[in-house]
C-alpha positions as CSV (number, residue, x, y, z in Angstrom):
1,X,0.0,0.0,0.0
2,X,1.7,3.2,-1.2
3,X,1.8,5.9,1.6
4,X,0.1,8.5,-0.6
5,X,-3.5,6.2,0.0
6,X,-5.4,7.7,1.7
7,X,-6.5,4.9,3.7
8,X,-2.4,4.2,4.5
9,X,-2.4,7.8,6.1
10,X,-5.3,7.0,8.2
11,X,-3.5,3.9,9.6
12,X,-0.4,5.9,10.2
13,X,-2.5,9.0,12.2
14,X,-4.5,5.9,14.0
15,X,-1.1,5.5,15.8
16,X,-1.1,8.7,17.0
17,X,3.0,8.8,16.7
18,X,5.3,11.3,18.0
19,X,7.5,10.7,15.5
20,X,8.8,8.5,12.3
21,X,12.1,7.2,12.2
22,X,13.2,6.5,8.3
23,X,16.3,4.4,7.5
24,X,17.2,3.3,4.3
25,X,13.5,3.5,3.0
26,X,14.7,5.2,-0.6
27,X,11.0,6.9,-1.4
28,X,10.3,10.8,-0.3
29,X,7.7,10.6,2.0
30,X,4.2,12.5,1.5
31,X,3.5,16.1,2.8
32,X,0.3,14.9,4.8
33,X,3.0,12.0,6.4
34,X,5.5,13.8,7.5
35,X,2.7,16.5,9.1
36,X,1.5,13.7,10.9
37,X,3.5,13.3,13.9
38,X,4.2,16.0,16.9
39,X,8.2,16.1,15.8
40,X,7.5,15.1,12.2
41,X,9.9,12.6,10.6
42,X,13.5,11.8,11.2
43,X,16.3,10.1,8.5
44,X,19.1,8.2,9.2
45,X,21.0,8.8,6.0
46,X,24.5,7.3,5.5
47,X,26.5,10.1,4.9
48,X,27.7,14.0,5.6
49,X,24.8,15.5,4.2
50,X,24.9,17.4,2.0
51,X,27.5,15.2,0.0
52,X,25.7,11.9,-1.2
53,X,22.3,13.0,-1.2
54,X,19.8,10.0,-2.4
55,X,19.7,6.2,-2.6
56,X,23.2,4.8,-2.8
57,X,26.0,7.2,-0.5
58,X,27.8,4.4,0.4
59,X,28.7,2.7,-3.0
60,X,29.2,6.9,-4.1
61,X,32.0,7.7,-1.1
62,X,33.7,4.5,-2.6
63,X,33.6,5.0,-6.1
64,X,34.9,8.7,-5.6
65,X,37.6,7.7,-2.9
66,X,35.9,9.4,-0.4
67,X,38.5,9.8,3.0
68,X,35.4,9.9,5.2
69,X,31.9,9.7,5.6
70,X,29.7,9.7,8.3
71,X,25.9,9.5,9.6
72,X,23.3,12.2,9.7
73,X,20.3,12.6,11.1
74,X,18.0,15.0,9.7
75,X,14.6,16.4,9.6
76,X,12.9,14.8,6.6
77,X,11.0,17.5,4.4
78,X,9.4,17.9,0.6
79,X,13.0,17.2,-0.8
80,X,15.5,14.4,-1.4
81,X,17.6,14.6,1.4
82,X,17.5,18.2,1.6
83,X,16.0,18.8,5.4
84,X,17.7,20.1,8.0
85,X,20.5,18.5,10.0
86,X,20.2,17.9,13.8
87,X,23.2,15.4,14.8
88,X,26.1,14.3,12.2
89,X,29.5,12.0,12.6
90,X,32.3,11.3,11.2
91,X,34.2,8.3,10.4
92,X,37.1,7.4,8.4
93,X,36.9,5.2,5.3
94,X,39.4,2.4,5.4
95,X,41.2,1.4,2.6
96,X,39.8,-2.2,3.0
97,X,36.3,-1.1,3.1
98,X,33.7,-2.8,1.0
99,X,30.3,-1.4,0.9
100,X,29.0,-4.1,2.5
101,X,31.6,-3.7,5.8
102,X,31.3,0.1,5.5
103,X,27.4,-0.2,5.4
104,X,27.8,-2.1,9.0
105,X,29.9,0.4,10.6
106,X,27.4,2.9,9.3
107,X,24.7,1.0,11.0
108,X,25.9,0.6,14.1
109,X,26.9,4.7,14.2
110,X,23.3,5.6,13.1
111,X,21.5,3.1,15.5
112,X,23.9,5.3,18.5
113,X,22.8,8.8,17.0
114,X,19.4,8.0,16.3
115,X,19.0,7.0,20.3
116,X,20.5,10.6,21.4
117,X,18.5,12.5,18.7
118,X,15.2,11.3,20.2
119,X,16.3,11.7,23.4
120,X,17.5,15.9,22.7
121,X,14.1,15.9,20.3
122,X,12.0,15.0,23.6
123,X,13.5,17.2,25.8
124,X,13.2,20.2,23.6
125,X,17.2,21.1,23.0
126,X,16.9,19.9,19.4
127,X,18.9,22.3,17.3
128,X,18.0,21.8,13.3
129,X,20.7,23.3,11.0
130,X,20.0,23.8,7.7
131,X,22.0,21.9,4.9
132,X,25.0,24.6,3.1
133,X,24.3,25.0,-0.3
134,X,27.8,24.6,-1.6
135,X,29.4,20.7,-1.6
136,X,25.9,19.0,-2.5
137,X,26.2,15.8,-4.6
138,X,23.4,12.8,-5.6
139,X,24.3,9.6,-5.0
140,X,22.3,8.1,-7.8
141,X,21.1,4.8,-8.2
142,X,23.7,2.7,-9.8
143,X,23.6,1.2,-13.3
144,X,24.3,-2.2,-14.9
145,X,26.8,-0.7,-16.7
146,X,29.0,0.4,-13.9
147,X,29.8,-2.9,-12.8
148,X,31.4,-3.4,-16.0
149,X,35.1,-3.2,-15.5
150,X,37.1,-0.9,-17.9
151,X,40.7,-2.0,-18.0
152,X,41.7,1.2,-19.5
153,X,41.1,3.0,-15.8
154,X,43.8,3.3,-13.3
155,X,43.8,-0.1,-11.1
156,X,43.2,2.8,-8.2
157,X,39.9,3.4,-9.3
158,X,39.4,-0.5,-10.6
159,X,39.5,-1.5,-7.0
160,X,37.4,1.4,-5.8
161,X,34.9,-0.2,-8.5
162,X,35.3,-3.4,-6.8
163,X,35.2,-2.5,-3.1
164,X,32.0,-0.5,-4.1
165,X,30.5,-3.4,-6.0
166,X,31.4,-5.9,-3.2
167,X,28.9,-7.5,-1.9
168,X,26.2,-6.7,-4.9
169,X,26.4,-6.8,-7.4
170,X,29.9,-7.5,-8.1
171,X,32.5,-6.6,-10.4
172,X,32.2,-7.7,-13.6
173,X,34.7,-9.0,-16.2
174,X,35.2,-11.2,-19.2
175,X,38.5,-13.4,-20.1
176,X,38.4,-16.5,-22.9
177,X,34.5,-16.1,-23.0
178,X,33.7,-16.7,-19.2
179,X,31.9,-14.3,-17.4
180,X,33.6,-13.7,-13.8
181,X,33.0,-11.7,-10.6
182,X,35.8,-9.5,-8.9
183,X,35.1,-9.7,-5.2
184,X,38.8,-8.7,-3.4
185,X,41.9,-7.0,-4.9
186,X,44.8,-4.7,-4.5
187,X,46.8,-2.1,-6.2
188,X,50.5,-2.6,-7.5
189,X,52.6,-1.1,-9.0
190,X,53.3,-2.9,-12.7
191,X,52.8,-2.2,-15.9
192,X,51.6,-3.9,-19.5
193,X,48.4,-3.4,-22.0
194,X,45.2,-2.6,-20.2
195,X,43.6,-6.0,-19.5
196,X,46.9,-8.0,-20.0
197,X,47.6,-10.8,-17.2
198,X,51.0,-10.0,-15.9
199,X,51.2,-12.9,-13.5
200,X,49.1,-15.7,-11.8
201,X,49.9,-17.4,-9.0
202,X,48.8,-18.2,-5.4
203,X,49.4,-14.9,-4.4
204,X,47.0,-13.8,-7.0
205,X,46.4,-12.9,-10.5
206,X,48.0,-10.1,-11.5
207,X,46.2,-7.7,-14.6
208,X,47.6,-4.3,-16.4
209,X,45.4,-1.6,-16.2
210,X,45.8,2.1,-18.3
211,X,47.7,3.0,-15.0
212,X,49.4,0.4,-12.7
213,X,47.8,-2.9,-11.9
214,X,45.2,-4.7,-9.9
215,X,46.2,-8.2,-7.8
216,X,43.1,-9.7,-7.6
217,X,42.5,-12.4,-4.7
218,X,38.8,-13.4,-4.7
219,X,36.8,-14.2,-7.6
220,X,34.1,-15.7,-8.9
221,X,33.3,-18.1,-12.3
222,X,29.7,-17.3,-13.4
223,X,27.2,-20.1,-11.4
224,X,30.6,-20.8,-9.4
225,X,31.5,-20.0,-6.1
226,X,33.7,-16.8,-4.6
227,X,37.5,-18.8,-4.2
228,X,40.8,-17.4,-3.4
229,X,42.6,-16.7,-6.6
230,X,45.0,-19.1,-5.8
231,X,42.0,-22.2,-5.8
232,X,39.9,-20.6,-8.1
233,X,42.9,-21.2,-10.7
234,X,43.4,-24.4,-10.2
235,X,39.9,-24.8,-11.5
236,X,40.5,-22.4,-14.4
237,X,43.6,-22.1,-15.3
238,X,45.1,-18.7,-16.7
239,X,48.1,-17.5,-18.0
240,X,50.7,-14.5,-18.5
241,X,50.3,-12.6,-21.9
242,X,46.2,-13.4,-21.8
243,X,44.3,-10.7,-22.0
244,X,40.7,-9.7,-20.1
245,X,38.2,-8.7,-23.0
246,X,37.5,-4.4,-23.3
247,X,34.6,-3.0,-21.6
């Protein structure tokens, strides 16, 4: 039931709420909803508003190297993520971080501010401050394409790709006609054609990208399992001077 029936609204008022908590709900509530309760309606969005406005800040922060994001809680209004701020945090984004670990940190720092926001909101010391108009960004849905991996990139932003992408949906790329999933990697240093394997090996297989290279170390055959590189090549074996397909 869509929150613009009228009925739905009726529900919601029958609760008589003093306020809504939203988290990760990805729709712009109603007018008549958010009027509904005494303090209105709170988000917990997953970043430092008002960078990463919209549905996916998390995967955003990685893809643009982001060195930190954070939690905020705001006052929902008519707009995407445009309401007013009333509590935000910081944290650092590790250079291991996946979506799917950063998304847990995140989760854990927006269930502590969330608590403290209710309990300032209900004793009246609740200070909103508007969003600055300078540094906004959309975090925009992402698209099939973008999990496409372009070989001609610097392996830097290959394995942002792939930290972003981790765990869904996954990295894509193409080498002798199989489809595979890039789940872990790293950076190094060497050099060769964009898409060339360098090396493979147990400590991973190594691929040229149009700047430096990316050591990949989990992967995935299409219908397979995730495997260490190391196993996963023992099942399909590949070799220096072979080449990924382009994007």
């Amino acid at each position: 039931m869509s929150l613009r029936d009228a009925q739905a609204r009726a529900e919601l008022k029958h609760f008589r709420a003093d306020v809504i908590v939203v988290a990760a709900y990805g729709l712009i509530l109603p007018q008549p909803v958010l009027e509904l309760p005494r303090y209105g309606a709170i988000n917990i969005h997953a970043s430092l508003l008002p960078r990463w406005r919209g549905a996916t800040p998390i995967q955003r922060a990685l893809l643009a190297g982001d060195r930190d994001t954070g939690v905020s809680i705001m006052q929902m209004d008519a707009g995407l993520d445009t309401g007013p701020v009333l509590m935000q945090e910081k944290i650092p984004i590790l250079e291991e971080d996946t979506t799917g670990t950063l998304h847990d940190r995140l989760a854990e720092l927006g269930a502590k501010l969330i608590v403290q926001a209710l309990d300032v909101l209900e004793a009246g010391a609740v200070k909103a401050t508007p969003q600055p108009t300078e540094g906004v960004t959309y975090a925009a849905k992402l698209e099939r394409r973008e999990a496409r991996v372009d070989w001609r990139e610097s392996a830097v932003s290959v394995n942002r790709q792939v930290r972003a992408l981790n765990p869904s949906p996954g990295a894509d790329a193409r080498v002798r006609g199989a489809e595979l999933k890039i789940w872990r990697c790293a950076t190094a240093a060497a050099r060769g054609n964009p898409g060339e394997i360098l090396s493979a090996g147990p400590r991973g297989l190594c691929v040229a990208c149009g700047e430096g290279a990316l050591v990949i170390t989990e992967l995935q055959r299409s219908g397979g399992k995730r495997l260490p590189a190391a196993e996963f090549l023992r099942g399909f074996s590949l070799s220096a001077g072979e080449c990924f397909e382009a994007q």
